[in-house]
C-alpha positions as CSV (number, residue, x, y, z in Angstrom):
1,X,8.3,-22.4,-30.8
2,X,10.6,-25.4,-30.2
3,X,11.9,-26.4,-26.8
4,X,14.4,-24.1,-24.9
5,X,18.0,-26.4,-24.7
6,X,20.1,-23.2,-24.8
7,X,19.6,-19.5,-22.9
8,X,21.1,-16.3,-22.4
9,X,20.6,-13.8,-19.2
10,X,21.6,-10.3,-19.6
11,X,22.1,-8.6,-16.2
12,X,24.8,-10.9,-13.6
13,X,23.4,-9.2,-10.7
14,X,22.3,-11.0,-7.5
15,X,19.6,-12.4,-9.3
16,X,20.8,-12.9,-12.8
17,X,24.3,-14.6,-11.9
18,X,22.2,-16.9,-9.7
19,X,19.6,-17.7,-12.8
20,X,22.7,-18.1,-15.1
21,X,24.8,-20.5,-12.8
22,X,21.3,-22.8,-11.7
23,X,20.2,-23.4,-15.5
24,X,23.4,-24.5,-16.7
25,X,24.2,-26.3,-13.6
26,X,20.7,-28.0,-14.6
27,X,21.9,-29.1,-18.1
28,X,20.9,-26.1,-19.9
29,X,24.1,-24.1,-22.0
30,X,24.0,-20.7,-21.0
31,X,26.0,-17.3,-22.0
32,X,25.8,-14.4,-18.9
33,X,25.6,-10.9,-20.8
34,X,26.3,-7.9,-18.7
35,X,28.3,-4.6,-19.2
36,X,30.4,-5.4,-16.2
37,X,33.8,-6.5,-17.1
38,X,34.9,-7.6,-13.6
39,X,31.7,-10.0,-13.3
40,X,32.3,-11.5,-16.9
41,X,35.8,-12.2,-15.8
42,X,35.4,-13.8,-12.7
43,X,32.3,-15.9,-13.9
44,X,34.5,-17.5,-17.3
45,X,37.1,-18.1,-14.6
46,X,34.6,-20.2,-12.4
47,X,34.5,-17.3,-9.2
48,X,30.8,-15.8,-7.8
49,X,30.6,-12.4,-9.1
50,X,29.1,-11.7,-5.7
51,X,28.3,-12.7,-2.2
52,X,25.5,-15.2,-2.5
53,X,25.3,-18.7,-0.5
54,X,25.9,-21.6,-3.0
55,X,26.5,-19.7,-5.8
56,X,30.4,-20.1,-6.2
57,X,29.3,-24.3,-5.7
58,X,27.0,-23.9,-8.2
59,X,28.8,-21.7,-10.9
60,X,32.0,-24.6,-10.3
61,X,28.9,-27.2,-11.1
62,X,27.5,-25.6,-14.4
63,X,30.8,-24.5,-15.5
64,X,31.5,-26.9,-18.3
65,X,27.6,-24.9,-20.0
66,X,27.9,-21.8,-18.7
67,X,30.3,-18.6,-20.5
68,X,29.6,-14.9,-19.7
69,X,30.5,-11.7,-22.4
70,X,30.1,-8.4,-22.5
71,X,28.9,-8.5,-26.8
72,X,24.7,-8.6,-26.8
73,X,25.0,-10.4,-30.3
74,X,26.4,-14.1,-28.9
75,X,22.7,-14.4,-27.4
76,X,21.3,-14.7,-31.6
77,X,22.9,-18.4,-30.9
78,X,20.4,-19.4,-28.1
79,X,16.8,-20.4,-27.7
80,X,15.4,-17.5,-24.9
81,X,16.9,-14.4,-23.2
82,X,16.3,-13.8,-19.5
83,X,16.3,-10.3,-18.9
84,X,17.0,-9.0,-15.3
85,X,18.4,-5.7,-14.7
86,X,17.7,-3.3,-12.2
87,X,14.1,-1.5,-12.2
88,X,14.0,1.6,-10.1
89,X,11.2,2.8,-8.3
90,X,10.3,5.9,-9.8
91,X,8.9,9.2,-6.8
92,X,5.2,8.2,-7.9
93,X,5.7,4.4,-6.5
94,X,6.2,2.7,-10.4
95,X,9.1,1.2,-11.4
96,X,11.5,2.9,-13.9
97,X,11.8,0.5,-17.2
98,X,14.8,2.4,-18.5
99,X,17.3,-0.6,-17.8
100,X,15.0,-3.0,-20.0
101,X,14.7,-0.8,-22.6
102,X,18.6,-0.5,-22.5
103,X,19.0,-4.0,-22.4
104,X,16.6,-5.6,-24.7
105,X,17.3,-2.9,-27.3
106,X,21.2,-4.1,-28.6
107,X,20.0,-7.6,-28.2
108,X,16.5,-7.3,-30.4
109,X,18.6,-5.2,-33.0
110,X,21.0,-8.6,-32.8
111,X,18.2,-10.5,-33.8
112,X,17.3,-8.3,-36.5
113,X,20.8,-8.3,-38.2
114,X,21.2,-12.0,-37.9
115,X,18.1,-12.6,-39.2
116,X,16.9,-14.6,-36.4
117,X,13.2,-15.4,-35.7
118,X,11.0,-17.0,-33.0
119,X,13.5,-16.2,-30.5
120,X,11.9,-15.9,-26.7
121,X,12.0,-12.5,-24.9
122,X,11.4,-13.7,-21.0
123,X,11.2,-10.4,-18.6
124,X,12.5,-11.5,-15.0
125,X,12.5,-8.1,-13.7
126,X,9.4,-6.8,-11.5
127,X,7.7,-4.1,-13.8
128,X,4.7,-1.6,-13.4
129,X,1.5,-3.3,-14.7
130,X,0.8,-2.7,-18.0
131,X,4.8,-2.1,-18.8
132,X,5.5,-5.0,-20.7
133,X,2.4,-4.5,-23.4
134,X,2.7,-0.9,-23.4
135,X,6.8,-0.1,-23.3
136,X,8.7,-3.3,-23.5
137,X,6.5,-5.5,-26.5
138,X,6.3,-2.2,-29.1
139,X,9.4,-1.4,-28.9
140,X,10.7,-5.1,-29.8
141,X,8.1,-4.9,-32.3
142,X,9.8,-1.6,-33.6
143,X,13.5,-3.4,-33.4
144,X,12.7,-6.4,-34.5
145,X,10.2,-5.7,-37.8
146,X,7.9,-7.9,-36.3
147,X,4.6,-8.7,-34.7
148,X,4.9,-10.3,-31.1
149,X,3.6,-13.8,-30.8
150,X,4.0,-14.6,-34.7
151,X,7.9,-13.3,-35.0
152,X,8.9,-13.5,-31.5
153,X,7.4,-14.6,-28.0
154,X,7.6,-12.9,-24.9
155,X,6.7,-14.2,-21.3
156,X,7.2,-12.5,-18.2
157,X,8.7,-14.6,-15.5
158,X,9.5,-13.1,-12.3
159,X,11.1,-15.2,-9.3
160,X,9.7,-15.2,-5.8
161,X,13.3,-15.6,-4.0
162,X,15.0,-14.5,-0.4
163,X,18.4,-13.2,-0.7
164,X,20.8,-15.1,1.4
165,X,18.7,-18.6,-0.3
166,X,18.3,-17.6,-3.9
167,X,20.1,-20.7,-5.2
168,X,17.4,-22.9,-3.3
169,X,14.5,-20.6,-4.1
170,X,15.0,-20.7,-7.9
171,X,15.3,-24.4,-7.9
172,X,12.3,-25.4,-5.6
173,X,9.9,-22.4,-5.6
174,X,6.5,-22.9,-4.5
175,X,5.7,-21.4,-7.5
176,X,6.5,-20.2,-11.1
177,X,4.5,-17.4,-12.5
178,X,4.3,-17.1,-16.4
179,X,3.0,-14.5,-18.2
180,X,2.7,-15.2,-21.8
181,X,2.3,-13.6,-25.1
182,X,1.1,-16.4,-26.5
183,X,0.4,-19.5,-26.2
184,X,3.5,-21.1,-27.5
185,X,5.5,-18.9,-25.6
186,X,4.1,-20.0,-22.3
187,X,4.4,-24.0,-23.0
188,X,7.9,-23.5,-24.0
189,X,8.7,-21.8,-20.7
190,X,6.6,-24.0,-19.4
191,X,8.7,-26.9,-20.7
192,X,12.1,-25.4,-19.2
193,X,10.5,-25.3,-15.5
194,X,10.0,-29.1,-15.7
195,X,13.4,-29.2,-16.5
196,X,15.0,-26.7,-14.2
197,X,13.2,-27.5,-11.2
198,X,14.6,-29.9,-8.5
199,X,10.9,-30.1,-7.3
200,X,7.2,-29.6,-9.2
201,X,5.8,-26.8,-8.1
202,X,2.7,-25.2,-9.4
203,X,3.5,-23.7,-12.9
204,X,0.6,-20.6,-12.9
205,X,0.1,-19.9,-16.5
206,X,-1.5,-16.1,-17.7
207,X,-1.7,-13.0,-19.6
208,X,1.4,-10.5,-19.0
209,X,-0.9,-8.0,-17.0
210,X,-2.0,-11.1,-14.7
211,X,1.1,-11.7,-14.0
212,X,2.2,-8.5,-13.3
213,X,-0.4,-7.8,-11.1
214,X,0.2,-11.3,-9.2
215,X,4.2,-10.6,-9.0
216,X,3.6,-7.5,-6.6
217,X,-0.3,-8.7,-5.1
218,X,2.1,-11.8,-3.8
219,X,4.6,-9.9,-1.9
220,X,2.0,-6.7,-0.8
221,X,0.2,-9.6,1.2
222,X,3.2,-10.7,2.8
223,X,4.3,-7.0,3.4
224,X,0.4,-7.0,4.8
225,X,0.6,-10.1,7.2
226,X,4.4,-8.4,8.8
227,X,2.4,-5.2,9.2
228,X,-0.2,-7.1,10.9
229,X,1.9,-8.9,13.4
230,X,3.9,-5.5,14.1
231,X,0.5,-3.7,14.7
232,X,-0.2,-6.4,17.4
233,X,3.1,-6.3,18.5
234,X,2.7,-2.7,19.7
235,X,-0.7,-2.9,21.1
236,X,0.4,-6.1,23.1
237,X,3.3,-4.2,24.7
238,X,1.0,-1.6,26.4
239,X,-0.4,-4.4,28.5
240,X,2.2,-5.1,30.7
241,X,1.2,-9.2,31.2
242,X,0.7,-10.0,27.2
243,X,3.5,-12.1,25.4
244,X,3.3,-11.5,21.9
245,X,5.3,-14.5,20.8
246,X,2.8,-16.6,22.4
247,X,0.3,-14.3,20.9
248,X,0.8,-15.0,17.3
249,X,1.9,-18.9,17.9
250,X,-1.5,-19.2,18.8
251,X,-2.8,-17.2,15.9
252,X,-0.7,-19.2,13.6
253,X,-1.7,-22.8,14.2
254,X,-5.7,-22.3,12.2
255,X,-4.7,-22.8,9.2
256,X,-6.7,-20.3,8.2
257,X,-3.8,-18.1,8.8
258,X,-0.6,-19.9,9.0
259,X,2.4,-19.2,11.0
260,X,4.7,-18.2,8.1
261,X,6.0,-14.8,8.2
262,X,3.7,-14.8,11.5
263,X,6.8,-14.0,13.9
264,X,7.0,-10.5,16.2
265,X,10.2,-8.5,14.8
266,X,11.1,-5.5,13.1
267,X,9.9,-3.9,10.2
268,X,10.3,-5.1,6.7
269,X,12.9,-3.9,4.7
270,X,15.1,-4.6,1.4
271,X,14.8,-4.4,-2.1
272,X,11.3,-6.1,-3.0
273,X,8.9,-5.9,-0.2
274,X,8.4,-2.0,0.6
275,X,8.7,-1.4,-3.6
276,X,6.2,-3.8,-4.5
277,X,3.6,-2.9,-1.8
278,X,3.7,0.7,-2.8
279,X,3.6,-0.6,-6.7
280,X,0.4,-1.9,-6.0
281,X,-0.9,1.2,-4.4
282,X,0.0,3.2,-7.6
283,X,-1.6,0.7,-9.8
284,X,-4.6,0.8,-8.2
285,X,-4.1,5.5,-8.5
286,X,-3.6,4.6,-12.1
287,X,-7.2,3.4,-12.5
288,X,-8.9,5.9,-10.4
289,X,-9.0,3.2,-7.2
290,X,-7.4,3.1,-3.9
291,X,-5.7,0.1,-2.0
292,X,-6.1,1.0,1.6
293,X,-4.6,-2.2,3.0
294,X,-1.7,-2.0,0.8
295,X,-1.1,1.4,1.7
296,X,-1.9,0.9,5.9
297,X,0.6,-2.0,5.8
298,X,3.8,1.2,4.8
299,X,2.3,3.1,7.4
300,X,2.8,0.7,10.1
301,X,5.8,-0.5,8.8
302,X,7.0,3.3,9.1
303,X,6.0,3.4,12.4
304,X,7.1,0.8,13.3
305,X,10.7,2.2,12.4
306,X,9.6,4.9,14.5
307,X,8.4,3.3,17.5
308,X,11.8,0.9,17.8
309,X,14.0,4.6,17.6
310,X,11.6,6.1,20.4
311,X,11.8,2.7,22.1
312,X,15.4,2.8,22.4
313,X,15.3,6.8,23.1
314,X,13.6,5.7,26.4
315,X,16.0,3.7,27.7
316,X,19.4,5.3,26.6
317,X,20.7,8.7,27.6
318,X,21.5,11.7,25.9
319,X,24.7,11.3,24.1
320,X,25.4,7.8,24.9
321,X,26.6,5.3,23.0
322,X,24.5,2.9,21.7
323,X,25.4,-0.7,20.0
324,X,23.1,-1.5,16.6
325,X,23.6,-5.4,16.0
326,X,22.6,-6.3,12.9
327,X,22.2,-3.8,10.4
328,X,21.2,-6.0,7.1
329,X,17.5,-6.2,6.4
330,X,17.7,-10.0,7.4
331,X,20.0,-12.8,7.7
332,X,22.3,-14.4,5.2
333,X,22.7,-11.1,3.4
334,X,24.7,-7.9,3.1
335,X,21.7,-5.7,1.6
336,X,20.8,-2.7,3.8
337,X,18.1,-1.5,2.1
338,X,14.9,-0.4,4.1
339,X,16.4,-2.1,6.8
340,X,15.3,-1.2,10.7
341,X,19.2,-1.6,11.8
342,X,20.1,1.1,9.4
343,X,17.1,3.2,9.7
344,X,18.0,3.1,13.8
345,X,21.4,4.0,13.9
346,X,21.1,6.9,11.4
347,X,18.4,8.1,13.2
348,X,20.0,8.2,16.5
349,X,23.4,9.6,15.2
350,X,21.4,12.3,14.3
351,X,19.7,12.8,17.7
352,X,23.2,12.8,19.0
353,X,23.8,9.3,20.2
354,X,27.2,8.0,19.8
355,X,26.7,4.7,17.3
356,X,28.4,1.4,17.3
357,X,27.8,-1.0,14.5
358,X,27.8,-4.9,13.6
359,X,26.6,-6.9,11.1
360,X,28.1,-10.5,10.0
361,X,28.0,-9.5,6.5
362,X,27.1,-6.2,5.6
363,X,30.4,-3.7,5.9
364,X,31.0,-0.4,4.6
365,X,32.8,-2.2,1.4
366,X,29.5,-3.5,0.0
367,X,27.2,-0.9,2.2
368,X,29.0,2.5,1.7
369,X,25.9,3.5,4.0
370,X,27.6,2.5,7.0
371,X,31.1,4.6,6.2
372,X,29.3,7.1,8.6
373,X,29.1,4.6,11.3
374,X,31.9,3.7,14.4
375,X,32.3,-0.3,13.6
376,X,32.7,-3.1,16.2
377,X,35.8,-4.8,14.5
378,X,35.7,-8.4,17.0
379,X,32.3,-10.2,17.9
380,X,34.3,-12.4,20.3
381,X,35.6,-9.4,21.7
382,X,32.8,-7.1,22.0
383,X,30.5,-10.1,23.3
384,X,32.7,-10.6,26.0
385,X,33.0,-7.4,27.0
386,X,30.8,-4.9,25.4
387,X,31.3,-1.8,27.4
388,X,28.3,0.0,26.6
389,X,25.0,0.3,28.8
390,X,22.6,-0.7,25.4
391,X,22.6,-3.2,22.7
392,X,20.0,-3.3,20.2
393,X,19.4,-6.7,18.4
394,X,18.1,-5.2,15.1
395,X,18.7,-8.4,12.3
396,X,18.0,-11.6,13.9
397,X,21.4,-13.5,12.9
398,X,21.2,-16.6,15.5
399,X,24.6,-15.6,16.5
400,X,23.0,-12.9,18.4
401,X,22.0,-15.8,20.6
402,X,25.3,-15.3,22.2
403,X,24.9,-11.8,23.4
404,X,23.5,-12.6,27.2
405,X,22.9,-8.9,29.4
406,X,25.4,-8.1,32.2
407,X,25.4,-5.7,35.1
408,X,26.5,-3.2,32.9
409,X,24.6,-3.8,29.2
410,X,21.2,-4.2,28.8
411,X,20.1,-6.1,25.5
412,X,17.4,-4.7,23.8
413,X,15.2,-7.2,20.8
414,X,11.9,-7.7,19.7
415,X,13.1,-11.0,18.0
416,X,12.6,-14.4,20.2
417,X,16.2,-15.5,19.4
């Protein structure tokens, strides 16, 4: 396979745009495919297609390279497709791979009309282990007329990213995970990284189902290491003398364990973390195993949801109204999903509570979650004076800093703002 100089990426999502506006700001020429007509316009006319820090910089900076459409056929004219729509989890725990199929089908058949071989399929969506040789490779096969590895390459090439800092994760990740179908495949991805990257991170080269299984291993021992802290976190509070901050600075300094993502808090929430942790747990059903930590770490994560609604049970009164601050899973984003803000104010609306709102970016136009929810309009204003007895820190935004008690509000947060 020769080297990658042109790509396409079909799905401008939060990820995909991001991908899409990086590469070609890195010299690459890149055409954005996507069935959304509002996101190809406002990406050919040089705007973010969504809220993400840097990206509207970034699109401005690749804009000369990069050109979005809504036909599948203008990717036959480049070197590799990045593929990342969504991928649902399914009841069982695995993720749905109906949105690949849907979007590697038209652009496969594509290939096939124009004739075009040795073109690279590169997966960038999380899948179930096993999905890529067993769904995703036969049916290109079937589109295509050809045999995978000979005809056509694929790779699977997740990102290991933080919303709020995706532009600055893709292009100085600690590392980039390949899963190849071959070897040619792999060096030619290979070769883009070294090309892409502002830094040189560790390029991890492996068979699809390696990779798979690293993708979700990665983040189910992060998910395992919140759990942890959160598990001490609860058993430090029944002694009335231990500081749990101090706790787990200690903890963190053998480097052994490391203090990242060693920080008291919340649950864990959004779109990668719970999935991919229960992921792993399915896979290891699906071959007649069990993966008890994977599966302890969404207990305590669920209890912990529990534990900060009793918490705040205790100390307001029946009926009252109650201020949730910070209702985003965690800084620098609008996503709500899974997050311990949300989870606490729907839980005490239900229990009768009046609920006040606030987030500094999530709002009921990109959360329609929170159209149930009585919003705090002015930060200023309610900071000043917030006229309720309880405020619950739930997202630590360091703007939250500003909120000090007063005679008549109590602020409530297991964050060390």
């Amino acid at each position: 396979m020769n080297s990658i100089k042109t790509v396409s990426v079909c799905g401008l999502g939060k990820l995909g745009a991001c991908i899409a506006a990086t590469m070609a700001a890195r010299g690459f020429h890149v055409v954005g495919v996507d069935i959304d007509r509002e996101k190809i316009k406002k990406i050919n006319e040089g705007l973010a297609p969504l809220d993400e820090p840097l990206l509207a910089e970034t699109i401005r900076a690749g804009q000369p390279r990069l050109r979005a459409t809504l036909d599948p056929r203008e990717t036959v004219a480049t070197d590799a497709t990045f593929f990342i729509p969504p991928s649902p989890s399914l009841a069982d725990g695995s993720f749905s791979n109906e949105f690949l199929l849907k979007a590697m089908q038209p652009i496969a058949k594509a290939m096939k009309d124009a004739g075009k071989r040795d073109h690279l399929f590169v997966c960038s969506s999380t899948t179930t282990p096993g999905a890529v040789d067993a769904v995703l490779i036969p049916m290109l096969e079937r589109e295509l007329g050809g045999v995978c590895g000979q005809d056509f390459g694929v790779c699977y090439n997740p990102e290991f990213i933080a919303l709020g800092d995706v532009i600055n994760g893709l292009l100085d990740p600690d590392l980039v995970l390949i899963g190849e179908s071959d070897p040619q495949s792999g060096a030619a991805l290979e070769q883009l990284y070294t090309q892409y990257n502002r830094n040189s991170p560790r390029i991890a080269r492996m068979s699809i189902v390696s990779a798979e299984l690293t993708k979700i291993s990665l983040n189910s021992y992060i998910t395992m290491k919140i759990s942890f802290t959160n598990q001490l976190r609860l058993i430090a509070a029944r002694h009335p003398r231990a500081d749990i901050h101090a706790i787990l600075d200690a903890l963190g300094s053998d480097s052994r364990i490391g203090k990242k993502y060693l920080r008291a808090g919340l649950s864990y929430g959004g779109p990668c973390f719970p999935r991919d942790n229960r992921l792993l747990a399915y896979t290891a059903r699906q071959v007649g195993l069990e993966a008890p930590l994977a599966e302890a770490s969404d207990r305590i994560n669920e209890r912990t949801k529990q534990e900060l609604v009793e918490k705040v049970q205790q100390m307001a009164r029946p009926g009252e109204a109650v201020a949730v601050l910070g209702v985003s899973y965690k800084p620098n984003t609008h996503i709500t999903e899974e997050a311990a803000g949300l989870f606490l104010a729907q839980q005490l609306k239900r229990r009768g509570y009046r609920v006040l709102i606030h987030d500094f970016a999530a709002t009921p136009a990109n959360s329609p979650s929170l159209h149930e929810f009585e919003l705090i309009p002015d930060w200023d204003k309610f900071r000043n004076d917030p006229g309720v007895r309880l405020a619950v820190i739930c997202c630590p935004w360091p703007q939250y800093q500003e909120l000090a008690p007063t005679a008549g509000t109590r602020v409530f947060t297991p964050w060390h703002l």
